[in-house]
N, CA, C and O of each residue as an XYZ file, in Angstrom:
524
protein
N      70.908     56.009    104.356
C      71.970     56.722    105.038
C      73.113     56.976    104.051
O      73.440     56.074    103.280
N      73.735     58.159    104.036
C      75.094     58.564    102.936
C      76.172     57.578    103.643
O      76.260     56.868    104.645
N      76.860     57.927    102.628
C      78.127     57.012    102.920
C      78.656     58.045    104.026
O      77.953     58.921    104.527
N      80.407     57.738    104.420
C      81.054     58.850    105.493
C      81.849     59.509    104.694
O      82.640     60.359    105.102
N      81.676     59.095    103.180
C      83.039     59.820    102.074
C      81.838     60.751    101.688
O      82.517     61.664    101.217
N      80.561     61.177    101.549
C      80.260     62.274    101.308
C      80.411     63.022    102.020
O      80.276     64.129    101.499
N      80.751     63.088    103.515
C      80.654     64.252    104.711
C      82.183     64.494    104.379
O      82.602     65.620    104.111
N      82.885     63.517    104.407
C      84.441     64.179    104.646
C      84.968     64.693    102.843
O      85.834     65.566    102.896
N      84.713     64.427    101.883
C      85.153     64.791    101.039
C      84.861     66.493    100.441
O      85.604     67.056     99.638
N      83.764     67.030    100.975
C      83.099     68.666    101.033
C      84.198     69.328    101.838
O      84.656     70.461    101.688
N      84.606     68.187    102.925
C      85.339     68.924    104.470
C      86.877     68.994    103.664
O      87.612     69.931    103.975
N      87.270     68.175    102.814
C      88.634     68.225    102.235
C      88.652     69.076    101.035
O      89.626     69.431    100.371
N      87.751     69.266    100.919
C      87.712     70.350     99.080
C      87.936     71.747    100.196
O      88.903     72.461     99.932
N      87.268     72.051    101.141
C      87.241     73.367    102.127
C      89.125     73.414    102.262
O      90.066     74.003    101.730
N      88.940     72.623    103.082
C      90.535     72.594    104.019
C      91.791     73.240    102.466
O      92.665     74.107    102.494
N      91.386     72.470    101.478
C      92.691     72.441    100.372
C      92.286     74.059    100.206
O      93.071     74.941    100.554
N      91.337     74.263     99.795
C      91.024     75.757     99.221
C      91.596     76.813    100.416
O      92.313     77.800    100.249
N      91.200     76.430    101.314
C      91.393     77.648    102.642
C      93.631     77.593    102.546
O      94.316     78.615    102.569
N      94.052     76.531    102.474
C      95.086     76.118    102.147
C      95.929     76.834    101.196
O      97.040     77.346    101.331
N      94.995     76.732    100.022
C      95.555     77.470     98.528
C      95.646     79.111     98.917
O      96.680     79.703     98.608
N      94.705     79.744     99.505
C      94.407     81.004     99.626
C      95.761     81.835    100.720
O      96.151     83.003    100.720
N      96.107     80.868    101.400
C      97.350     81.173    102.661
C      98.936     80.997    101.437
O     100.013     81.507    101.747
N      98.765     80.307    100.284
C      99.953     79.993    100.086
C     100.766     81.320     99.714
O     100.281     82.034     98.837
N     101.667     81.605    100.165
C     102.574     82.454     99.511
C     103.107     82.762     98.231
O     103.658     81.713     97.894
N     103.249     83.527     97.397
C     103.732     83.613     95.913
C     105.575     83.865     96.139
O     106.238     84.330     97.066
N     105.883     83.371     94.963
C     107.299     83.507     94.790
C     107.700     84.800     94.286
O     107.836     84.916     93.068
N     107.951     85.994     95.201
C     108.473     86.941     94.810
C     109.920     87.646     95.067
O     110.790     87.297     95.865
N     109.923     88.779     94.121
C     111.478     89.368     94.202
C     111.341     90.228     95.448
O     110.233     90.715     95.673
N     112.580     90.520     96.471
C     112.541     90.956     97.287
C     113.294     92.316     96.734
O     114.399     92.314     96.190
N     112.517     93.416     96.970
C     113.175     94.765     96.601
C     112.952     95.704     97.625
O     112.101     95.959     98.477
N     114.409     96.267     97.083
C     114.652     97.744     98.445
C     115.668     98.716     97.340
O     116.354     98.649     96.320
N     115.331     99.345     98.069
C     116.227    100.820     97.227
C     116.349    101.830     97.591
O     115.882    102.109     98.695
N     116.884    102.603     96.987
C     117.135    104.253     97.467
C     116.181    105.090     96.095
O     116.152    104.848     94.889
N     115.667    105.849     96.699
C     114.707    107.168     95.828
C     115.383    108.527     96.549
O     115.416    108.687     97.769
N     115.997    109.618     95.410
C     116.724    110.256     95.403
C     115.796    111.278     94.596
O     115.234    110.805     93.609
N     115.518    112.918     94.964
C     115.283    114.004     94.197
C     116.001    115.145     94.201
O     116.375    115.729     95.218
N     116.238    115.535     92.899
C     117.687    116.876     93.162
C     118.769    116.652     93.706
O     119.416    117.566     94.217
N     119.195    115.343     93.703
C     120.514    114.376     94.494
C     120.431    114.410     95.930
O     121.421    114.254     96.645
N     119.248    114.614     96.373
C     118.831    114.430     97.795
C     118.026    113.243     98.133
O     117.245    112.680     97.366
N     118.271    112.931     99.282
C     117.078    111.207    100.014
C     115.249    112.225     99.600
O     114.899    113.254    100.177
N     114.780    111.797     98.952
C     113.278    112.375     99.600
C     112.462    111.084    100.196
O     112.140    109.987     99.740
N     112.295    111.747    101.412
C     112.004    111.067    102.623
C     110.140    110.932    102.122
O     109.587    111.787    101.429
N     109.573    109.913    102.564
C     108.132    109.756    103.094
C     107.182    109.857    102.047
O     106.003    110.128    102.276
N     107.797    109.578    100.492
C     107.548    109.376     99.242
C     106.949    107.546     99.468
O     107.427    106.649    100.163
N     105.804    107.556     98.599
C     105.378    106.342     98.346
C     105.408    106.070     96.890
O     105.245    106.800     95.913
N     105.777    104.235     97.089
C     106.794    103.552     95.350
C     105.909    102.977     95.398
O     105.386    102.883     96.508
N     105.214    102.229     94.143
C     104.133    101.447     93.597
C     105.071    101.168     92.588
O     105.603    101.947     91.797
N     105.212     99.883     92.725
C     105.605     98.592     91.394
C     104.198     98.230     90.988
O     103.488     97.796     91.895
N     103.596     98.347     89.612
C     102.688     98.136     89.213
C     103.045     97.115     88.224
O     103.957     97.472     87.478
N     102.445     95.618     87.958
C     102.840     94.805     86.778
C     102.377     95.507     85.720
O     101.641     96.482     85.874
N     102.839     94.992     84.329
C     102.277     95.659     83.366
C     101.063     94.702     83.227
O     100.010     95.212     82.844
N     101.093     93.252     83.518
C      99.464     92.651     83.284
C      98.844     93.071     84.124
O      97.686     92.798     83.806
N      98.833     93.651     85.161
C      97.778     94.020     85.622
C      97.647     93.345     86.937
O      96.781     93.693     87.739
N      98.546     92.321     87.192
C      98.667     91.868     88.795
C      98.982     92.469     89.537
O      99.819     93.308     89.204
N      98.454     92.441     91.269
C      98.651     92.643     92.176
C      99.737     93.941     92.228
O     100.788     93.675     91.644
N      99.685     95.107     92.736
C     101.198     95.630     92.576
C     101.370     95.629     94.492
O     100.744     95.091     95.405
N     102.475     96.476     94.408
C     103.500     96.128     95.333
C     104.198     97.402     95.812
O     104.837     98.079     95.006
N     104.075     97.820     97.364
C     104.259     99.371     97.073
C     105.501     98.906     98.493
O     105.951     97.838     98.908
N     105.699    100.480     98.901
C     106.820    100.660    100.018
C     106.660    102.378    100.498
O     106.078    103.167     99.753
N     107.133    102.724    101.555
C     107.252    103.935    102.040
C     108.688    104.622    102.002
O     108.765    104.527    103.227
N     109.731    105.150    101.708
C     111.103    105.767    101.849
C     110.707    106.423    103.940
O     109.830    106.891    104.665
N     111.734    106.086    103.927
C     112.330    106.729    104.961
C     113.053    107.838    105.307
O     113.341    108.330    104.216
N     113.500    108.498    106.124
C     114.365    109.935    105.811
C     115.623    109.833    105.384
O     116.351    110.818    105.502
N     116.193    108.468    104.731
C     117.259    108.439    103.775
C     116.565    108.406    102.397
O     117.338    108.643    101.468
N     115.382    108.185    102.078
C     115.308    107.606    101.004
C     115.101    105.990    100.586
O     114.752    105.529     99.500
N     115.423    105.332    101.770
C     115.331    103.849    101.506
C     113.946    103.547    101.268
O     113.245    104.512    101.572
N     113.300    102.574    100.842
C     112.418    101.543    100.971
C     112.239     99.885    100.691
O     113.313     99.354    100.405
N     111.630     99.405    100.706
C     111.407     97.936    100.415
C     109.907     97.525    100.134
O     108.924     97.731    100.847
N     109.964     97.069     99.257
C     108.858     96.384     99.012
C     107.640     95.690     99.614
O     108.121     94.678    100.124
N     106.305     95.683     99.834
C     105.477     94.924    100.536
C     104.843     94.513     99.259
O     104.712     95.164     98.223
N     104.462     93.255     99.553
C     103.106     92.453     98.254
C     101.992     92.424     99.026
O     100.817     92.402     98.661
N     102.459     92.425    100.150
C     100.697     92.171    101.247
C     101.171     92.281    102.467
O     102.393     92.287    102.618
N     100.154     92.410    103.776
C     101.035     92.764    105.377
C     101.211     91.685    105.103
O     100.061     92.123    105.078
N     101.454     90.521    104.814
C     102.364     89.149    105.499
C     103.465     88.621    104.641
O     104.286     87.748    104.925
N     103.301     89.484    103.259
C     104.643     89.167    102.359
C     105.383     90.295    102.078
O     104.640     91.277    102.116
N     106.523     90.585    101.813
C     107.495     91.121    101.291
C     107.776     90.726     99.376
O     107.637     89.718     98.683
N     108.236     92.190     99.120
C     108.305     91.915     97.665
C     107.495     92.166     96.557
O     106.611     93.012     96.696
N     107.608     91.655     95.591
C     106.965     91.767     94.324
C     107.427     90.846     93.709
O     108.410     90.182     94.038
N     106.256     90.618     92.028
C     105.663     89.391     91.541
C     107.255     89.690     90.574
O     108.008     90.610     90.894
N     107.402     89.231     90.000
C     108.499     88.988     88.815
C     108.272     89.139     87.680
O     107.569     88.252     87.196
N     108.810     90.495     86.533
C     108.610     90.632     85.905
C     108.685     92.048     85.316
O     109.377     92.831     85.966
N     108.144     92.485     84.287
C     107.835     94.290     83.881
C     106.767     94.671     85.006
O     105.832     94.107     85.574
N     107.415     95.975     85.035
C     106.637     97.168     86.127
C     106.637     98.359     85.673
O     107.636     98.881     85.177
N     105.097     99.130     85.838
C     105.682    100.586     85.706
C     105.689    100.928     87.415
O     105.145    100.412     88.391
N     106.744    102.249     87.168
C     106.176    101.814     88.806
C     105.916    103.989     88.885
O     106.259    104.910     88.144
N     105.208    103.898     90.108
C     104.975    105.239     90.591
C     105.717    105.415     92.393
O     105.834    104.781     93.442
N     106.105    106.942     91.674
C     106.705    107.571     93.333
C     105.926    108.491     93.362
O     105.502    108.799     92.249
N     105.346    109.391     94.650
C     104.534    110.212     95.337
C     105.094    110.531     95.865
O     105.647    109.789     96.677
N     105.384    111.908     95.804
C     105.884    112.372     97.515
C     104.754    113.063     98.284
O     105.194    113.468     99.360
N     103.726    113.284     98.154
C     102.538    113.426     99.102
C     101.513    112.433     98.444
O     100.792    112.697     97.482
N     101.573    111.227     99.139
C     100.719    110.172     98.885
C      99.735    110.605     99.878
O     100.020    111.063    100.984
N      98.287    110.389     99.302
C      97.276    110.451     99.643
C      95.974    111.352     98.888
O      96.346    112.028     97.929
N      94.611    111.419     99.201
C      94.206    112.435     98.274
C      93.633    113.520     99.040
O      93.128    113.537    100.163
N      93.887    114.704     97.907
C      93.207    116.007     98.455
C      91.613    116.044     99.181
O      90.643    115.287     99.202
N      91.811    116.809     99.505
C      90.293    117.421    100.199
C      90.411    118.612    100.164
O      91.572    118.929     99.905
N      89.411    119.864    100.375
C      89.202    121.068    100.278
C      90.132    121.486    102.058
O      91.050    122.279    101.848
N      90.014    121.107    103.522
C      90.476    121.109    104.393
C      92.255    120.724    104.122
O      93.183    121.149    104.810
N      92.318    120.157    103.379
C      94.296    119.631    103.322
C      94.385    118.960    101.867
O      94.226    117.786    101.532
N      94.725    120.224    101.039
C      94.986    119.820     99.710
C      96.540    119.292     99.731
O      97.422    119.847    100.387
N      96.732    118.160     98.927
C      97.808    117.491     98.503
C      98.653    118.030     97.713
O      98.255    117.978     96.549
N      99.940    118.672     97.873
C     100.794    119.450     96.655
C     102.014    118.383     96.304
O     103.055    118.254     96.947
N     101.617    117.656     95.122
C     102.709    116.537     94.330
C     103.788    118.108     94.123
O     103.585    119.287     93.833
N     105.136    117.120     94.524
C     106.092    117.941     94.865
C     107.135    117.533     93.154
O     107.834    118.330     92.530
N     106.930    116.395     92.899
C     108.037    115.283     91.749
C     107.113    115.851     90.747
O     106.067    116.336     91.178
N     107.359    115.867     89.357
C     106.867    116.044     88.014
C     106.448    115.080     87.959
O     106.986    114.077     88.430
N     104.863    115.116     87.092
C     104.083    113.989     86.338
C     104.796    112.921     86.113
O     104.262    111.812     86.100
N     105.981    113.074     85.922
C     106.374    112.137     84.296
C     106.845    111.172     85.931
O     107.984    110.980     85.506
N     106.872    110.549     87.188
C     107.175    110.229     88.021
C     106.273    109.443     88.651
O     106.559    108.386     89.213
N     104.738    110.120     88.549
C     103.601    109.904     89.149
C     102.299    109.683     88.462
O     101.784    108.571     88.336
N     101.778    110.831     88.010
C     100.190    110.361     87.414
C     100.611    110.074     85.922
O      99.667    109.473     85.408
N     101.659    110.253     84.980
C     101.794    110.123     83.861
C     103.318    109.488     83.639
O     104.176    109.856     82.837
N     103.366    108.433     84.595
C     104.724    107.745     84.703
C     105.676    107.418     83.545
O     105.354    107.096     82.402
N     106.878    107.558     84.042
C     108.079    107.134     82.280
C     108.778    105.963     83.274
O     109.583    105.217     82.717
N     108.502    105.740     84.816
C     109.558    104.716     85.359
C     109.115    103.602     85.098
O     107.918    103.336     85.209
N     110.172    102.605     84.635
C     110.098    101.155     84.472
C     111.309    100.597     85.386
O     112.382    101.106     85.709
N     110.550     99.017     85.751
C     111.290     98.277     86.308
C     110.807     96.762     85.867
O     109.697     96.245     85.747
N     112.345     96.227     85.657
C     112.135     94.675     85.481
C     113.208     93.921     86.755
O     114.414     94.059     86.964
N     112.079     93.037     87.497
C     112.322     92.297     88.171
C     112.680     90.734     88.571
O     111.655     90.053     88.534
N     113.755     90.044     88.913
C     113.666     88.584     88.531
C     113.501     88.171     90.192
O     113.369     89.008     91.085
N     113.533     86.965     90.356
C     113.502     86.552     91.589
C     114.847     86.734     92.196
O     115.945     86.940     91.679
N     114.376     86.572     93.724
C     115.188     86.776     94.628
C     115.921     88.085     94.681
O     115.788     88.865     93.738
N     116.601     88.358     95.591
C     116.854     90.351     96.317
C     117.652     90.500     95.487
O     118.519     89.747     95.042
N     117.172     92.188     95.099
C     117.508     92.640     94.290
C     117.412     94.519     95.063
O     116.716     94.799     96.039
N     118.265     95.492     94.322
C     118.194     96.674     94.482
C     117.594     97.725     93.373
O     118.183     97.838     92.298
N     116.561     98.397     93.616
C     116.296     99.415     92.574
C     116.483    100.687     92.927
O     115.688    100.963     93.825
N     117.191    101.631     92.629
C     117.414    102.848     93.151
C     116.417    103.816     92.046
O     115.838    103.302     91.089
N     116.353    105.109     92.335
C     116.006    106.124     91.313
C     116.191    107.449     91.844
O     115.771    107.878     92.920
N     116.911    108.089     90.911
C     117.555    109.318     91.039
C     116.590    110.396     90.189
O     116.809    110.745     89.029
N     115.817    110.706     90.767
C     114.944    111.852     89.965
C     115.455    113.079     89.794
O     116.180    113.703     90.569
N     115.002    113.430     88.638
C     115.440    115.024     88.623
C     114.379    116.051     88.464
O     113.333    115.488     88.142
N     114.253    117.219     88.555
C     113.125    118.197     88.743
C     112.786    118.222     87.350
O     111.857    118.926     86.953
């Protein structure tokens, strides 16, 4: 017959792991204003992308222009650190039925120049684009 520390010790390696996977990361909480032609552009999507290659971190603007950050539906924010980041103002992709017309210049979106460095805890990033 096994001992009762082989049944429960499989059951405690589970529990810690399922544990580890729920834990939350320590991130910067960001919100901002996105501005084009000194106007709010509304319903533009922001991608904070790390430069290693972690997790990024996006948000939607609103019809001011605001947004905030999500890391996942149950966190808020982003990881800490360098970002390139991307704005869209028609996020999503084409199809032959409803082609997508990027409204912002490349240098914004598929061939980005925006950077952001982030530290912990709330913080504001604005960006004022120009045509």
């Amino acid at each position: 017959m096994k001992k009762p520390v082989f049944y429960v010790l499989p059951l405690v390696v589970i529990v810690l792991l399922l544990n580890g996977c729920n834990t939350s990361l320590a991130t910067a909480l960001v919100q901002g204003t996105v501005t084009f032609d000194g106007k709010p552009l509304a319903n533009a999507l922001v991608s904070f992308q790390p430069v290693d290659g972690s997790r990024l971190s996006t948000g939607m603007t609103d019809a001011s222009g605001k947004y905030s950050l999500r890391f996942s539906a149950t966190q808020e924010g982003a990881l800490p650190g360098e970002h390139k980041v991307v704005i869209q103002s028609a996020p999503g992709e084409p199809d032959q039925e409803h082609p997508v017309k990027e409204l912002l210049p490349t240098k914004y979106n598929s061939t980005t120049e925006l950077k952001a460095t982030l530290k912990s805890g709330r913080q504001t990033v604005d960006f004022d684009l120009k045509p």
